[in-house]
C-alpha positions in Angstrom: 2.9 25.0 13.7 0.2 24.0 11.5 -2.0 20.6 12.4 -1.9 17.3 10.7 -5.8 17.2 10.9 -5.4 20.7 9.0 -2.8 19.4 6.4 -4.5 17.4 3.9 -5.9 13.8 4.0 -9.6 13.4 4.6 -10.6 15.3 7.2 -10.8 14.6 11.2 -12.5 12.1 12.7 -15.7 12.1 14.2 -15.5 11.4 18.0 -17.2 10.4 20.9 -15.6 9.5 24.2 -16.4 7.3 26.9 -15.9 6.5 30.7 -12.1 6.4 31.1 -11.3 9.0 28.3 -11.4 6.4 25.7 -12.3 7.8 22.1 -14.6 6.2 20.1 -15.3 6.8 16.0 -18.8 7.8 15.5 -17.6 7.0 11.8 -16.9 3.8 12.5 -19.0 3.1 15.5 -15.6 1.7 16.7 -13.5 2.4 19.6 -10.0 3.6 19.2 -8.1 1.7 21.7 -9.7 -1.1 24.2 -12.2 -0.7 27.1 -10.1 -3.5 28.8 -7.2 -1.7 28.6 -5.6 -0.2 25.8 -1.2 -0.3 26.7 -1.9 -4.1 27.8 -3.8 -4.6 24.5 -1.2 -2.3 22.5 1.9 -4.4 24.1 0.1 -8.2 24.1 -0.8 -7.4 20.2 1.4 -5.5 18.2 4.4 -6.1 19.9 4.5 -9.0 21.6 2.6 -10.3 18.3 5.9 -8.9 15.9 8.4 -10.4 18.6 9.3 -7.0 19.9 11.6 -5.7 21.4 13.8 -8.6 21.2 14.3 -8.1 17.5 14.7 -5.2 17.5 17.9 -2.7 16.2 19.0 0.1 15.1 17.3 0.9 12.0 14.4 -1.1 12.4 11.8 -0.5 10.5 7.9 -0.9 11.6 4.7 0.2 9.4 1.4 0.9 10.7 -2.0 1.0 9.4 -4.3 3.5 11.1 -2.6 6.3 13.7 -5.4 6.8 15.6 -4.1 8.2 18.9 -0.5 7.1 18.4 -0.7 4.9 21.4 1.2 2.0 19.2 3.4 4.3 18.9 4.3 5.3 22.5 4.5 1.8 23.2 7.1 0.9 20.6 9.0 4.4 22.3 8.7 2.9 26.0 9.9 -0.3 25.2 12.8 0.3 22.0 16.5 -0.1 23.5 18.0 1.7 20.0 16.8 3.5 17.3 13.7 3.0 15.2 12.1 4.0 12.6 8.0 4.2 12.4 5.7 5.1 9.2 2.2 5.4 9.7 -0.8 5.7 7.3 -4.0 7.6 8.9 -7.0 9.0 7.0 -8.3 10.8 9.6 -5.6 12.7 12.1 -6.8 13.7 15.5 -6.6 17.4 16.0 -4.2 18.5 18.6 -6.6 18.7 21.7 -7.9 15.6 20.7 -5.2 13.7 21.2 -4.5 15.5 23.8 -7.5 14.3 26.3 -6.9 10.8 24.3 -3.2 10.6 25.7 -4.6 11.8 29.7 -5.8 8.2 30.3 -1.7 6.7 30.0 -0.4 8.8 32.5 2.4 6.5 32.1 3.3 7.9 28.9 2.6 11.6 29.7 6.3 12.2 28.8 6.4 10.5 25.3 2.9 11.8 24.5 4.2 15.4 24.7 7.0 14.9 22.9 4.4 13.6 20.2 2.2 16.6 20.4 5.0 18.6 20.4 5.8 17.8 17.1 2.1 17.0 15.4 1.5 18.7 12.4 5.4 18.0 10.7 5.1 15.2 9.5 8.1 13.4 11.1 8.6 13.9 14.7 11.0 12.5 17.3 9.3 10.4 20.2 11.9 9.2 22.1 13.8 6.3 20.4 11.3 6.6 17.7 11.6 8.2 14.7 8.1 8.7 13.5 6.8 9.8 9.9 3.2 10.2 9.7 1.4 9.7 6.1 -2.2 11.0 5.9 -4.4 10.1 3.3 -6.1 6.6 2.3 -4.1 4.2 2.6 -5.4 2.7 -0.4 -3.7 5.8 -2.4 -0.6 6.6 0.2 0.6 2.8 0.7 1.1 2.0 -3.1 3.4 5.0 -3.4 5.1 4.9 -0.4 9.2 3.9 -1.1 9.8 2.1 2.0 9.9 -1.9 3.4 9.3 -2.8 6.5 10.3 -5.2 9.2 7.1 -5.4 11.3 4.0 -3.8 10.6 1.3 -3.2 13.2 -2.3 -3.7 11.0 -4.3 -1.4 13.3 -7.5 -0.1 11.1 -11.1 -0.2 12.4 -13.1 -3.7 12.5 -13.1 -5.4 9.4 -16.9 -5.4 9.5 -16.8 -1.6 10.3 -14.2 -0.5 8.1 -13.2 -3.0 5.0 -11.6 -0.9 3.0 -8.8 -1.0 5.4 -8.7 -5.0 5.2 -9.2 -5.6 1.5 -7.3 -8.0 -0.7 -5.8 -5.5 -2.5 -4.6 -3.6 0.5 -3.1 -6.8 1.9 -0.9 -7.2 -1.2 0.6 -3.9 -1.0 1.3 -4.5 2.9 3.3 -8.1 1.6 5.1 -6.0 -1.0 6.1 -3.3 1.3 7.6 -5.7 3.7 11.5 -6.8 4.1 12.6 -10.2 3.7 11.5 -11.9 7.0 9.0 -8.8 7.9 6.1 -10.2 10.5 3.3 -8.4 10.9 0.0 -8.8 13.8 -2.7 -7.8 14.2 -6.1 -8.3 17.2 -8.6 -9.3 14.1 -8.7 -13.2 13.2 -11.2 -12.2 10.2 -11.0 -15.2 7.7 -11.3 -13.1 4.8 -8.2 -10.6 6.4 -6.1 -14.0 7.2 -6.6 -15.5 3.2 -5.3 -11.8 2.1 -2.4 -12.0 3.9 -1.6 -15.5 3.1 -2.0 -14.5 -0.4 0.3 -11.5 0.0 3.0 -13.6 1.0 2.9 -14.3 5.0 2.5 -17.6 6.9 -0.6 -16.6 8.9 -1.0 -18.0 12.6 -4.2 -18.0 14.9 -2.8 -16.7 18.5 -4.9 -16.0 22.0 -6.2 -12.5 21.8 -6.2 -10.0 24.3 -9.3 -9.8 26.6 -12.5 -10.9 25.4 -11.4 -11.5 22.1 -10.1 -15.3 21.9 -7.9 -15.3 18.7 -5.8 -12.2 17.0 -3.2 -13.1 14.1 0.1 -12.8 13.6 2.9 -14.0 11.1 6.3 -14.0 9.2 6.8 -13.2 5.2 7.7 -16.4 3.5 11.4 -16.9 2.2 9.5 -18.0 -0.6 7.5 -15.0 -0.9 8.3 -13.4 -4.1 8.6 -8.9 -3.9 9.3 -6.3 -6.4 
């Protein structure tokens, strides 16, 4: 089985780890999941912040911005009573034993996370309820082509300030025409410049308590008004 990191894209990411087994981006000088806890953030976030699971069903539909260790995606498995589909857009795919030591600090989740690794490096693997396809490549070139809506999408990238690429206008447009009527989206960052994108791309933006010591994250629902190709 070959690896994702191996496949194409732009290369793996450049890693350091700290106390708890948490991975940090040298790249980015960014951590990839929270110091305070990254299943609590995970759940109080991106699904809590999408309404989930309560909306979900089979067939649902959920995007993601940045992979990273795939914890979202665990979560979503835990959680999901039917069927679901995931898409998500990375750059920079962890090799194998990198995710790995990354997925030894959820024990919780040792059972999904090996179903994950099992199947790294295809390109669609099962993880429980979760029917995951993995894009890699910048998102800038991989999101414009991509065929699919979603329902909810989980806007995971690095800090704005770290990584604005990931945030950008143009981005944000592509995210609002990739979504299905009523499609929500959250995300932890309460960016100004990140919140006017989205509003622009078509989504009633809301201000909501972050997780930890970050007091606001944001979260909202495509317009009916919202206008998609």
């Amino acid at each position: 089985m070959g690896d994702v990191a191996d496949c194409g894209g732009m290369g793996q990411p450049r890693l350091g780890w700290r106390a708890g087994g948490v991975p940090v981006s040298t790249r980015f000088d960014d951590p990839y999941f929270s110091l305070a806890g990254g299943l609590a953030k995970t759940r109080h976030v991106f699904l809590e912040g999408n309404g989930l699971p309560e909306r979900l069903v089979p067939g649902f539909h959920v995007a993601e911005l940045g992979f990273g260790t795939g914890l979202n995606c665990l979560a979503l498995a835990c959680m999901a009573p039917v069927p679901v589909i995931m898409t998500s857009f990375e750059a920079y795919p962890m090799s194998l034993a990198q995710l790995a030591q990354a997925h030894a600090a959820f024990p919780e989740l040792a059972d999904l996370a090996t179903q994950l690794r099992a199947g790294w490096g295809q390109g669609r693997m099962q993880v429980g309820p979760v029917d995951l396809r993995l894009i890699v490549g910048d998102a800038r070139e991989t999101l414009p082509a991509w065929t699919g809506r979603a329902d909810a999408w989980f806007l995971d990238g690095f800090s704005p300030a770290r990584n604005p690429e990931m945030w950008s206008g143009t981005l944000m447009a592509e995210v609002g025409r990739h979504s299905a009527p009523g499609a929500s989206f959250a995300t932890y960052t309460a960016a100004g410049h990140v919140r006017r994108a989205l509003e622009a791309a078509g989504f009633e933006v809301e201000r909501r308590p972050g997780f930890g010591s970050k007091r606001h994250m944001s979260a909202g629902r495509m317009r009916a008004d919202a206008l998609s190709d």
